[in-house]
C-alpha positions as CSV (number, residue, x, y, z in Angstrom):
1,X,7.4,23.7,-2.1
2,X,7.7,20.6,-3.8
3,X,11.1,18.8,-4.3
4,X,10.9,16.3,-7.4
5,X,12.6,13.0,-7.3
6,X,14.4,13.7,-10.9
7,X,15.9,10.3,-11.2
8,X,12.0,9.1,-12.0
9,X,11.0,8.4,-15.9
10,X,7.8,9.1,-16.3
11,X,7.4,6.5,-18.8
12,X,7.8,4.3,-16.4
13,X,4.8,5.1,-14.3
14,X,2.3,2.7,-15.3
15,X,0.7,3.1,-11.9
16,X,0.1,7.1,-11.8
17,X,-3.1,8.8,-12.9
18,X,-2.8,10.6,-16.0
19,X,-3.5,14.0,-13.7
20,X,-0.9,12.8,-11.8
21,X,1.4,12.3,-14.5
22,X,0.3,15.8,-16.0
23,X,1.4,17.6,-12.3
24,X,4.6,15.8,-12.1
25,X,5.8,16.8,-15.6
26,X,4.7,20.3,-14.4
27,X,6.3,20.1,-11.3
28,X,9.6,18.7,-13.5
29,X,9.5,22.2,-15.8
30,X,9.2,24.4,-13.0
31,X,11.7,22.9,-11.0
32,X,15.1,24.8,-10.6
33,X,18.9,23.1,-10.6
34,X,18.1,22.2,-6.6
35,X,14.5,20.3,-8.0
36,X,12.7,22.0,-5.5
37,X,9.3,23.9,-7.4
38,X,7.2,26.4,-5.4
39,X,3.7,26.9,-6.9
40,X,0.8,26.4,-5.2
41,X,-2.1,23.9,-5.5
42,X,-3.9,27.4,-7.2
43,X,-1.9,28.2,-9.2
44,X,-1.2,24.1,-10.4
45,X,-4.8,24.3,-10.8
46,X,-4.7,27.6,-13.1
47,X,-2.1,26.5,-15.3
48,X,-2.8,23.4,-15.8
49,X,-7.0,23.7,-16.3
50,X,-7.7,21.1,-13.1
51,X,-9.7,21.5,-9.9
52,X,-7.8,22.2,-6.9
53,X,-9.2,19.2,-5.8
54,X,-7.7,17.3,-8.5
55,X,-4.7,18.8,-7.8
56,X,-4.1,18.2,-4.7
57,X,-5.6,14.2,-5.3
58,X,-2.7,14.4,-7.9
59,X,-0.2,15.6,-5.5
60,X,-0.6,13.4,-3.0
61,X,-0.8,10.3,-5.2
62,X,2.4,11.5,-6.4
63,X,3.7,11.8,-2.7
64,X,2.5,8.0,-1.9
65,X,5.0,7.2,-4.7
66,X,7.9,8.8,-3.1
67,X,7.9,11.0,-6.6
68,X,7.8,14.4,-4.8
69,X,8.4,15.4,-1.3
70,X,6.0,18.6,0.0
71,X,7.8,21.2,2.2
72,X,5.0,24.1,4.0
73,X,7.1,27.4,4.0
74,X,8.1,28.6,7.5
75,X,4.7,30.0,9.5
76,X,2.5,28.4,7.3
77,X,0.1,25.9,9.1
78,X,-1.1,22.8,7.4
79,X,-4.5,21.9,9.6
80,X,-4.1,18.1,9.1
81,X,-1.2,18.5,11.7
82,X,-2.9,19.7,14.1
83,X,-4.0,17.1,16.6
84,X,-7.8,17.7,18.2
85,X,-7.9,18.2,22.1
């Protein structure tokens, strides 16, 4: 889940990527009344014709900015978390 800082103009982001800028406006339209979005980085990349790569470049670019914060539903594990033994 992604929950978008709404308060941002996008005009205003002469430091973003213009793939970042693509996945934020995304992000925006598929955001409910809470601004919380839940596609995933596959299906980012279906819609919008990227890599998942790219996507996920884009996404954290975007969460370096403070423009989105990323939530992992419940049970889900995200591997860079996990500290080696």
């Amino acid at each position: 889940m992604q929950e978008i800082n709404s308060g941002y103009r996008i005009r205003d982001a002469d430091t973003l990527t213009q793939k970042a800028k693509t996945i934020y406006l995304y992000l925006r339209q598929r955001s409910g009344r809470n601004g919380k979005a839940w596609p995933g980085v596959k299906t980012i990349a279906g819609d919008l014709g990227l890599s998942e790569s790219t996507v996920r470049r884009g996404i954290r670019e975007l969460q370096e900015k403070k423009l989105i914060t990323v939530e992992l539903p419940e049970g889900l594990l995200n591997l860079e978390d996990l500290e080696e033994d």
